[in-house]
C-alpha positions in Angstrom: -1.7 -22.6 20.5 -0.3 -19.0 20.2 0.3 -17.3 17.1 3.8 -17.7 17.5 3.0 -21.6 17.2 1.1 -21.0 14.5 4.0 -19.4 12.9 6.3 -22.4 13.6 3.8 -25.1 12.8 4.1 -23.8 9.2 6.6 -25.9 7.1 9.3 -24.0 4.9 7.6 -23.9 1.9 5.0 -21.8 3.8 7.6 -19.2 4.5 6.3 -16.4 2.5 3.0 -17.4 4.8 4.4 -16.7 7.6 6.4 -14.0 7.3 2.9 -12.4 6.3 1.0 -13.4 9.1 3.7 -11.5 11.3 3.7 -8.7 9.4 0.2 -8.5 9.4 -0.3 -8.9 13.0 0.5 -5.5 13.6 -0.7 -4.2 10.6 -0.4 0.0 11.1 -3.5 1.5 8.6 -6.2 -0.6 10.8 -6.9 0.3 14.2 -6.4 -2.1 17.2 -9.9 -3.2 17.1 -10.4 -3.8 13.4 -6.8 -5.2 12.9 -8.3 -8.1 15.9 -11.9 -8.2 14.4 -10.5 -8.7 11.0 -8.0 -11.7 12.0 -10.7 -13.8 14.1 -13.8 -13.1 11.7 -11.0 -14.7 9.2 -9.8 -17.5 10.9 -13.2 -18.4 11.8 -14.4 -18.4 8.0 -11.5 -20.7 7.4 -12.5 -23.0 8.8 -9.6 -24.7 10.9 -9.7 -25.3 14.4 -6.3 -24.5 15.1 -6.0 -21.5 12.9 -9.2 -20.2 14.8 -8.1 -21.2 18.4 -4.3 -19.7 18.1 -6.0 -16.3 16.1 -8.6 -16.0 18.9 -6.3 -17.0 22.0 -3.9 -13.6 20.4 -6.7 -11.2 19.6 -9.8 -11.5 21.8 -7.8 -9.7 24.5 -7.8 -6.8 22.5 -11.6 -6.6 22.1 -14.4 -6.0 24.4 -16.8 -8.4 24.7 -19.1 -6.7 22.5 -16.7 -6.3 19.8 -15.6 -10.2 19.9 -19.2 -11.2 19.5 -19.8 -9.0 16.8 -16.4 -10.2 15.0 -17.9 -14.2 15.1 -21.5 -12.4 14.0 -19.6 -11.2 11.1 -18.1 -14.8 10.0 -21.5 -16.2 11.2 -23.9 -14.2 9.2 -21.2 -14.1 6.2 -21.2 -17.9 6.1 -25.1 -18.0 5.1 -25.0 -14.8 2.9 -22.1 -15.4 1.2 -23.8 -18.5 -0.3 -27.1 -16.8 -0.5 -26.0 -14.2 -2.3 -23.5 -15.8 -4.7 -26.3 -18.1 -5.5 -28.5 -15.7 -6.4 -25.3 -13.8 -8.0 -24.5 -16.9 -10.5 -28.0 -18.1 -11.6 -29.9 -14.7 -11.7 -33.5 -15.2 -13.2 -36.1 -14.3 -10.7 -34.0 -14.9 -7.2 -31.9 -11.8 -7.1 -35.4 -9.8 -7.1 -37.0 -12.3 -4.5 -37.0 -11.4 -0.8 -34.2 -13.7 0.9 -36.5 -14.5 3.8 -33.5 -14.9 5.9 -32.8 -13.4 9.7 -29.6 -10.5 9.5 -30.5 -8.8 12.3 -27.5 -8.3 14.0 -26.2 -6.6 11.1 -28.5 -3.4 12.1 -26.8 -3.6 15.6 -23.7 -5.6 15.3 -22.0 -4.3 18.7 -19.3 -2.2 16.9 -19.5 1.0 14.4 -20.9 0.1 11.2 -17.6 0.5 9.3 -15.6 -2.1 11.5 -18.5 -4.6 10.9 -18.3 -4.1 7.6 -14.8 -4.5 7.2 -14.8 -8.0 8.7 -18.2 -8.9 6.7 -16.2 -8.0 3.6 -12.6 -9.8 4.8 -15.2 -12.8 5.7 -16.3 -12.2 1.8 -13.2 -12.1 -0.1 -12.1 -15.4 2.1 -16.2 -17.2 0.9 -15.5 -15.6 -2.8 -19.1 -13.9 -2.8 -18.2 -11.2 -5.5 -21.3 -9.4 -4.9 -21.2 -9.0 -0.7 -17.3 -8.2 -1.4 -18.9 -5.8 -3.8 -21.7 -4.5 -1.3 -19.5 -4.2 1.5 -16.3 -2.7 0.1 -18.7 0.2 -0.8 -20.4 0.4 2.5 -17.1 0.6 3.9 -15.9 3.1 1.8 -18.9 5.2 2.5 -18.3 4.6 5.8 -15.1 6.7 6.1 -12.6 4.0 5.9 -10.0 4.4 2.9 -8.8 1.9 0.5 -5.8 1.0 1.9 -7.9 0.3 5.4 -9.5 -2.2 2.6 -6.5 -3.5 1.1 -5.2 -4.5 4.6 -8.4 -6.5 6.1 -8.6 -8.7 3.0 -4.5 -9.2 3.0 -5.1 -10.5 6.4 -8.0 -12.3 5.3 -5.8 -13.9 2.5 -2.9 -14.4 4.7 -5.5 -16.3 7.2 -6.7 -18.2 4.7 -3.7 -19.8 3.2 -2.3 -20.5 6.6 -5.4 -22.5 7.3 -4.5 -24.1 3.7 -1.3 -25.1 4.5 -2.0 -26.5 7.9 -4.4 -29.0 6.1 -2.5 -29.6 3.7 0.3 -30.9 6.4 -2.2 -33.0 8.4 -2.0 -36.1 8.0 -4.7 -38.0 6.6 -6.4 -40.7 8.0 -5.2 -42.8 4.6 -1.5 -41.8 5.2 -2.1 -43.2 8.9 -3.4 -46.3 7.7 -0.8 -47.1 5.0 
Protein backbone atom coordinates (compact mmCIF):
# COMPACT_ATOMS: atom_id res chain seq x y z
CA UNK A 1 0.00 0.00 0.00
CA UNK A 2 1.27 3.47 -0.95
CA UNK A 3 0.62 6.47 0.90
CA UNK A 4 -1.63 7.63 -1.67
CA UNK A 5 -3.75 4.37 -0.55
CA UNK A 6 -3.45 5.20 2.71
CA UNK A 7 -4.92 8.49 1.93
CA UNK A 8 -7.97 6.95 0.09
CA UNK A 9 -8.52 4.09 2.55
CA UNK A 10 -9.48 6.81 4.99
CA UNK A 11 -13.38 7.35 5.14
CA UNK A 12 -14.77 11.04 5.02
CA UNK A 13 -15.11 11.67 8.30
CA UNK A 14 -11.23 11.29 8.43
CA UNK A 15 -10.87 14.06 6.01
CA UNK A 16 -9.16 16.57 8.12
CA UNK A 17 -6.78 13.27 8.58
CA UNK A 18 -5.90 13.12 5.53
CA UNK A 19 -5.50 16.28 4.28
CA UNK A 20 -2.78 16.38 7.15
CA UNK A 21 -0.96 13.48 6.26
CA UNK A 22 -0.44 15.08 2.70
CA UNK A 23 0.51 18.13 3.93
CA UNK A 24 2.81 16.66 6.20
CA UNK A 25 4.45 14.49 3.80
CA UNK A 26 6.43 17.16 2.53
CA UNK A 27 6.68 19.01 5.49
CA UNK A 28 9.35 22.09 4.61
CA UNK A 29 11.13 23.03 8.38
CA UNK A 30 12.45 19.12 8.63
CA UNK A 31 15.03 18.02 6.38
CA UNK A 32 14.51 15.07 3.96
CA UNK A 33 15.88 12.65 6.38
CA UNK A 34 14.18 13.67 9.58
CA UNK A 35 10.87 14.43 7.76
CA UNK A 36 11.24 10.12 6.59
CA UNK A 37 12.72 9.11 10.08
CA UNK A 38 10.03 10.91 11.81
CA UNK A 39 7.06 9.31 9.69
CA UNK A 40 8.24 5.51 9.99
CA UNK A 41 9.58 5.77 13.76
CA UNK A 42 5.68 6.96 13.96
CA UNK A 43 3.86 4.55 12.12
CA UNK A 44 5.80 1.95 13.70
CA UNK A 45 4.84 3.07 17.36
CA UNK A 46 1.28 2.95 16.13
CA UNK A 47 1.12 0.10 15.89
CA UNK A 48 -0.79 -0.90 12.53
CA UNK A 49 0.48 -2.95 9.95
CA UNK A 50 -0.79 -1.13 7.19
CA UNK A 51 -0.05 2.28 8.45
CA UNK A 52 3.61 1.01 8.96
CA UNK A 53 3.92 -0.91 5.56
CA UNK A 54 2.36 2.12 3.25
CA UNK A 55 4.68 4.81 5.60
CA UNK A 56 7.83 2.61 5.13
CA UNK A 57 7.10 1.48 1.34
CA UNK A 58 7.14 5.89 0.77
CA UNK A 59 9.98 6.86 3.05
CA UNK A 60 12.66 4.19 3.36
CA UNK A 61 13.84 5.20 -0.10
CA UNK A 62 14.84 8.34 1.15
CA UNK A 63 17.13 7.00 3.94
CA UNK A 64 20.24 5.12 3.86
CA UNK A 65 20.31 2.05 5.32
CA UNK A 66 21.83 3.35 8.41
CA UNK A 67 19.40 5.91 8.88
CA UNK A 68 16.29 3.44 8.46
CA UNK A 69 17.67 1.17 11.05
CA UNK A 70 18.20 3.86 13.39
CA UNK A 71 14.50 5.26 12.63
CA UNK A 72 13.01 1.49 13.83
CA UNK A 73 15.83 1.74 16.88
CA UNK A 74 14.05 4.87 17.77
CA UNK A 75 10.38 3.26 17.93
CA UNK A 76 12.13 0.10 19.32
CA UNK A 77 14.00 1.48 22.22
CA UNK A 78 11.05 4.11 22.75
CA UNK A 79 8.51 1.25 23.15
CA UNK A 80 10.42 -0.10 26.43
CA UNK A 81 11.43 3.37 27.82
CA UNK A 82 8.44 4.98 27.30
CA UNK A 83 6.76 2.55 29.72
CA UNK A 84 9.83 2.46 31.84
CA UNK A 85 10.07 5.75 32.31
CA UNK A 86 6.38 6.82 32.69
CA UNK A 87 6.28 4.11 35.25
CA UNK A 88 8.80 5.31 37.18
CA UNK A 89 7.26 8.96 36.28
CA UNK A 90 3.63 8.07 37.80
CA UNK A 91 4.58 6.13 40.97
CA UNK A 92 7.87 7.83 42.04
CA UNK A 93 9.05 6.51 45.57
CA UNK A 94 12.45 4.93 45.25
CA UNK A 95 12.37 3.81 41.25
CA UNK A 96 13.02 7.07 39.58
CA UNK A 97 16.55 7.01 41.67
CA UNK A 98 17.10 3.15 40.91
CA UNK A 99 19.32 2.24 38.05
CA UNK A 100 16.87 0.89 35.11
CA UNK A 101 19.14 -2.05 34.42
CA UNK A 102 17.97 -1.89 30.94
CA UNK A 103 20.24 -2.23 27.44
CA UNK A 104 20.02 1.59 25.36
CA UNK A 105 22.90 1.16 23.60
CA UNK A 106 22.13 2.11 20.37
CA UNK A 107 21.16 5.37 21.66
CA UNK A 108 25.07 6.25 22.09
CA UNK A 109 25.49 5.29 18.39
CA UNK A 110 22.16 5.36 16.71
CA UNK A 111 23.48 5.57 12.97
CA UNK A 112 22.31 9.25 12.43
CA UNK A 113 23.36 12.73 14.20
CA UNK A 114 22.21 12.83 17.65
CA UNK A 115 19.48 15.49 16.98
CA UNK A 116 17.57 13.48 14.21
CA UNK A 117 17.54 10.45 16.76
CA UNK A 118 16.28 12.44 19.06
CA UNK A 119 13.65 13.88 17.18
CA UNK A 120 12.12 10.59 16.25
CA UNK A 121 12.67 9.21 20.05
CA UNK A 122 10.62 12.31 21.09
CA UNK A 123 7.74 11.96 18.00
CA UNK A 124 7.90 8.13 19.22
CA UNK A 125 7.18 9.76 22.86
CA UNK A 126 4.49 12.14 22.32
CA UNK A 127 2.69 9.12 20.19
CA UNK A 128 3.53 6.48 23.83
CA UNK A 129 2.43 9.69 26.09
CA UNK A 130 5.68 9.33 28.32
CA UNK A 131 5.68 13.04 29.58
CA UNK A 132 9.03 12.73 30.96
CA UNK A 133 11.11 11.20 27.65
CA UNK A 134 8.87 13.87 25.61
CA UNK A 135 10.37 16.11 28.31
CA UNK A 136 14.04 14.68 28.03
CA UNK A 137 14.16 14.65 24.51
CA UNK A 138 12.43 17.87 23.44
CA UNK A 139 15.43 19.33 25.43
CA UNK A 140 18.10 17.28 23.97
CA UNK A 141 16.87 18.26 20.76
CA UNK A 142 16.76 21.68 21.41
CA UNK A 143 20.24 21.64 22.65
CA UNK A 144 21.04 19.91 19.78
CA UNK A 145 20.46 22.85 17.41
CA UNK A 146 17.11 22.00 16.14
CA UNK A 147 14.38 24.84 16.73
CA UNK A 148 10.91 24.59 17.98
CA UNK A 149 9.18 24.68 15.00
CA UNK A 150 11.57 21.53 13.78
CA UNK A 151 9.72 20.20 17.15
CA UNK A 152 6.38 21.23 16.42
CA UNK A 153 6.51 19.51 12.96
CA UNK A 154 7.89 15.84 14.06
CA UNK A 155 5.18 15.43 16.73
CA UNK A 156 2.36 16.95 14.19
CA UNK A 157 3.43 14.10 12.00
CA UNK A 158 3.54 11.95 14.86
CA UNK A 159 -0.04 12.97 15.73
CA UNK A 160 -1.21 12.91 12.23
CA UNK A 161 0.34 9.12 12.15
CA UNK A 162 -1.23 8.26 14.91
CA UNK A 163 -4.81 9.11 14.24
CA UNK A 164 -4.61 7.59 10.86
CA UNK A 165 -3.68 4.41 12.44
CA UNK A 166 -6.83 5.20 14.74
CA UNK A 167 -9.14 5.49 12.10
CA UNK A 168 -8.02 2.59 10.07
CA UNK A 169 -8.96 0.43 13.20
CA UNK A 170 -11.64 1.93 13.88
CA UNK A 171 -12.91 0.97 10.09
CA UNK A 172 -11.85 -2.65 10.31
CA UNK A 173 -14.16 -4.73 10.74
CA UNK A 174 -14.31 -6.81 13.74
CA UNK A 175 -14.39 -10.34 13.89
CA UNK A 176 -17.97 -9.78 15.92
CA UNK A 177 -19.35 -7.66 13.04
CA UNK A 178 -18.22 -10.72 10.67
CA UNK A 179 -19.94 -13.09 12.61
CA UNK A 180 -23.33 -11.24 13.11
Amino acid sequence: MSLENLKLALPDYAKDIRLNLGSLATEPSLSDEQRAGTFIASAIASRNAAVTEAVIAEFAPKLSPEALAAAKAAAAIMAMNNIYYRFTHLVGGDYPNMPAKLRMNVMARPGVDKATFELWSLAVSAINGCGMCMESHERAVRQNGLSAEQVQAAVRIAAVVHAVAATLDAERPSALQMAA
